[in-house]
C-alpha positions in Angstrom: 53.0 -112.2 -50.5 51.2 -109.1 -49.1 48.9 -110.6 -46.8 47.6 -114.0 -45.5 45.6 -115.1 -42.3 44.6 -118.5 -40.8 42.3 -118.6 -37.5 41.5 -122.1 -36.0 39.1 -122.6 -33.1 39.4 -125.8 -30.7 38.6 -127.2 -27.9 41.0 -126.9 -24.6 42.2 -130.3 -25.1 46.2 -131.6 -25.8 44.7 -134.0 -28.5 43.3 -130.9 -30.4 47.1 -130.0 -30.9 47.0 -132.3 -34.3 44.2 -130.2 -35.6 46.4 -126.8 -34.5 49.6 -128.2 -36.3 48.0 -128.9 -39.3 46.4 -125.5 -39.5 49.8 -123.6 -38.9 51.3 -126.0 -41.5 49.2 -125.1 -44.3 49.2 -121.3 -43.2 53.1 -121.4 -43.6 52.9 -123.6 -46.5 50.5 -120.7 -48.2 52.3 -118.6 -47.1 55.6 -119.2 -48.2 57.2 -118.7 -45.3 60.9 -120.4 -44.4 61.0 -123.6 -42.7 62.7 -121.6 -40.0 59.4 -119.5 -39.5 57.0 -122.3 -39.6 58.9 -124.1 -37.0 58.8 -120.8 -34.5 55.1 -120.5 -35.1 54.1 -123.7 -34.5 56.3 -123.9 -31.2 55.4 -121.0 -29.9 51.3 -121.9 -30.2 52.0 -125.4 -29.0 53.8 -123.8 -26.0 51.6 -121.6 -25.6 48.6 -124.0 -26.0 49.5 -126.8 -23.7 50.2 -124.2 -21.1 47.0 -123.1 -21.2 44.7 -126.4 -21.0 47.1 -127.9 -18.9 47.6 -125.5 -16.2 45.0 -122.7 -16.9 41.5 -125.0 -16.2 39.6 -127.0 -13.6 39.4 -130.6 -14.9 36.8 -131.2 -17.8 35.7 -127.5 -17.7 35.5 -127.1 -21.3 36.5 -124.3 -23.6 36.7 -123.4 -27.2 40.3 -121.5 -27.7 40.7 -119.3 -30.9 44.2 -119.0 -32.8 44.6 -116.4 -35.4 48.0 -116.4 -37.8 48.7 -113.3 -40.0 51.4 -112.6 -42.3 52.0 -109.5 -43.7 55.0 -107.4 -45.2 57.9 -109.7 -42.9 55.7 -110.1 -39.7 53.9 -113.0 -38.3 51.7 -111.8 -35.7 49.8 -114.7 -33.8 46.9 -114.0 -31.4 45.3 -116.5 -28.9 42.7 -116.2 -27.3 41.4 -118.4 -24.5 39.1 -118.6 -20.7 41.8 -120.3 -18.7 43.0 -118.9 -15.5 45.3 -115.7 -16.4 49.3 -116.1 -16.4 51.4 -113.8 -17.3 53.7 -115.2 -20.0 55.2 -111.6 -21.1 57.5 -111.4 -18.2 61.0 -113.4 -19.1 61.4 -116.6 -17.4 65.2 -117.0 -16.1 67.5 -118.1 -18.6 68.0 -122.2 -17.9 71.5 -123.4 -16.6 73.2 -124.3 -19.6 76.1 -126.3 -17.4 73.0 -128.3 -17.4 72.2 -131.8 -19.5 68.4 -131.5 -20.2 67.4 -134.6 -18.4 69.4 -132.5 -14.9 67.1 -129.2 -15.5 64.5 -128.9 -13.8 61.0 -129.6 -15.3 59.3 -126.0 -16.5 60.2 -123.1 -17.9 62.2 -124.1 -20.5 59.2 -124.0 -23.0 58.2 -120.4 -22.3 62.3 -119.8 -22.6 61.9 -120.8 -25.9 58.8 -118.6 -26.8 60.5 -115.3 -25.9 63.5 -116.4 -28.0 61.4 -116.4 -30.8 58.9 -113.8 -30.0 60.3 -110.0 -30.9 57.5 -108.8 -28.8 54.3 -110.5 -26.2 51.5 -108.6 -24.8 48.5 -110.2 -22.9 45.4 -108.2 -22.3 42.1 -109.4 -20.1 39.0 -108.8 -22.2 36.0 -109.9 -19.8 36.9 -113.3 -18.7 39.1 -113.7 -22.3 42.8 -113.8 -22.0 44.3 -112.1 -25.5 47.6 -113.0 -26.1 49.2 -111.5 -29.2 53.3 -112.2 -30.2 55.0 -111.4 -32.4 57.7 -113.7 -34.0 61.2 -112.8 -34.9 62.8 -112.6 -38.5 59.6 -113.8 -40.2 61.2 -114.6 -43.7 59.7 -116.3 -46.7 61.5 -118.8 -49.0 
């Protein structure tokens, strides 16, 4: 496939996650992309996306966030674009303790870990009062 693009627009609200998931399903489904793809690409905008309406907004101020999917020639490129209070989620969190059990680490983190494993690159820019986060994923393969 030469091309394809999904955007979704929700509300800053966890239970709008279903709607998000479904979207990104499809898109890879359409797509063609492996199931190893599909999986980065949702984790990385749930990640991304919970981050954001639970840490980044004063209780019940609303918002509508934007997510945009594009896959073209190897690359999936996702941009989102929100209101919430900045954070900078290019800079590398530390690397958890893997002498660790899950249930000993500590809570945080570990999610935005997981994003830069699968990101190649992450860039945030400020436009107005709109946070633009763009990332790119990793070995973005189709079936």
């Amino acid at each position: 496939m030469t091309g394809a693009s999904c955007t979704v627009s929700v509300n800053n609200s966890l239970e709008e996650l279903v709607q998000v998931h479904a979207a990104l399903e499809k898109f890879a489904e359409v797509c063609g992309v492996t199931a190893e793809t599909r999986h980065a690409t949702i984790l990385v905008v749930e990640e991304l996306f919970a981050n954001a309406v639970r840490y980044g907004y004063d209780e019940n101020e609303a918002d509508t966030i934007v997510i945009s999917a594009r896959y073209q020639h190897g690359t999936m490129r996702v941009i989102i674009r929100d209101q919430a209070r900045p954070f900078d989620v290019t800079a590398p969190p530390r690397r958890p303790d893997e002498t660790l059990s899950l249930e000993e680490m500590e809570i945080g983190g570990l999610g935005l870990f997981l994003v830069h494993e699968f990101a190649q690159s992450i860039t945030q820019d400020r436009e107005g009062a709109t946070n633009v986060t763009e990332i790119v994923l990793k070995n973005a393969e189709v079936n």
